[in-house]
C-alpha angles and dihedrals in degrees: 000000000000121000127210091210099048087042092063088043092060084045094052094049093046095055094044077055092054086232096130132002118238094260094041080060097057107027105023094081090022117141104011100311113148141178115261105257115223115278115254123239134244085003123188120227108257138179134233128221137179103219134186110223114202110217128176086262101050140283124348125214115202149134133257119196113173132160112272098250145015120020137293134187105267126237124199112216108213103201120224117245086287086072136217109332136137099293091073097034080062090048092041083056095045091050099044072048086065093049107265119118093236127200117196111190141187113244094195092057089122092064096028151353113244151303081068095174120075097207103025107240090343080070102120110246096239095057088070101036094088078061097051104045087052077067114087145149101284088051086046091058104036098042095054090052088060104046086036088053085043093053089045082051094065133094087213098056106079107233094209106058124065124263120244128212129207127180149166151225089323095004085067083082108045093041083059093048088046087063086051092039092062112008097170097061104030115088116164124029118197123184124183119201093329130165134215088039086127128038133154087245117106089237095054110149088248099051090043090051090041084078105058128070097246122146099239127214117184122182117178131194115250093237092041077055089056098043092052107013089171096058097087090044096062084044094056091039093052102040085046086061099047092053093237128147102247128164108200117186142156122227130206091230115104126242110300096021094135105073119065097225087055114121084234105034108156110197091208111050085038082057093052094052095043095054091049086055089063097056093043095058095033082063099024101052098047 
């Protein structure tokens, strides 16, 4: 999960970089402004929804973005700790662009619908924490069986082909429980710079995914890499014994580099992810 201190750290060596100013730290990606993400090509003309999603603890707000006809794998988005917000309903967009039926959720939906997040991706950490420690592995679980049977539920999602999952910073671990939640139907898992992939319990989020068939991408930030070196090498080392297709790399992005209203978003390496997203799904929902 996020961590204030580690958050001011990645500030503080931006700004010695000269990568970004103090201001442009805190206000540039304030309230839900984002860089404008590269076009896709050859982009199919999709729709946007706003949808309700019942689960066994209440109402679901979400978004639903598909291409306008025809059907596409789905692929269930799982936010960071800054919510659902314009910056993933804009990578939701660019993803149903590349021909997936894509559902972005709120995952606080129990406390509050979104926006969740007061100042976007400027929001101080512990302002959301009381949110995301309400979040544990039984939500995880329950919450991915009903999005997963929504998604199942609807004309655009194609039935034959496998469901993908994608999260970050927080959403790493419930994109790897999704794929626990409902093995038969997931079949890619993607995390981007997510934490709590790894803990010492017997229900930690890689020793759960470990048992499914999913194809697995793990990207991991460069100074997540640093605070816990060892982590990639028990991924590789887990998902090599269970005989699963998993790419594990670390990044030189910083923690949070994916979204484009992140205080550290880095273009290139977001690219790059991005990029490797494709081809996973492309082999992994056939």
């Amino acid at each position: 999960m996020c961590d204030q201190d580690h958050f001011e750290q990645d500030r503080q060596e931006y700004e010695a970089a000269g990568k970004v100013t103090r201001r442009q730290f805190g206000t540039l990606v304030a309230a839900g402004v984002a860089l404008a993400l590269p076009k896709v090509l050859n982009a199919v003309d999709v729709t946007e929804m706003d949808v309700t999603i019942k689960t066994p603890d209440g109402t679901c707000d979400a978004v639903f973005i598909r291409p306008v006809s025809g059907t596409a794998p789905g692929v269930l988005v799982w936010p960071d700790i800054f919510g659902l917000r314009p910056a993933f309903r804009q990578m939701g967009k660019r993803l149903a662009e590349s021909g997936y039926s894509v559902l972005v959720v709120n995952p606080f939906y129990r406390v509050q619908k979104a926006p969740t997040a007061a100042k976007g991706a400027a929001t101080p950490i512990p302002e959301l924490l009381p949110l995301a420690k309400q979040l544990n592995e039984t939500t995880h679980m329950t919450d991915a069986k009903a999005f997963i049977a929504w998604l199942d539920q609807q004309q655009a999602v194609a039935k034959n082909r496998k469901i993908g999952t994608q999260g970050y910073c927080m959403g790493g671990p419930m994109a790897f429980r999704t794929a626990a939640a409902v093995p038969d139907r997931v079949g890619a898992v993607a995390s981007f710079h997510g934490g709590g992939l790894v803990t010492k319990e017997p229900n930690s989020p890689h020793l759960q995914a470990s048992k499914t068939k999913a194809a697995m991408l793990v990207a991991i930030a460069g100074n997540d890499d640093q605070r816990a070196p060892d982590e990639k090498n028990v991924l590789k080392d887990t998902f090599a014994k269970s005989g699963q297709s998993a790419e594990i790399e670390v990044y030189s992005g910083a923690h949070g580099w994916c979204p484009p209203d992140s205080t550290v978003y880095n273009q290139p390496d977001a690219e790059k992810a991005w990029a490797r997203l494709l081809e996973l799904y492309k082999k992994g929902l056939a």
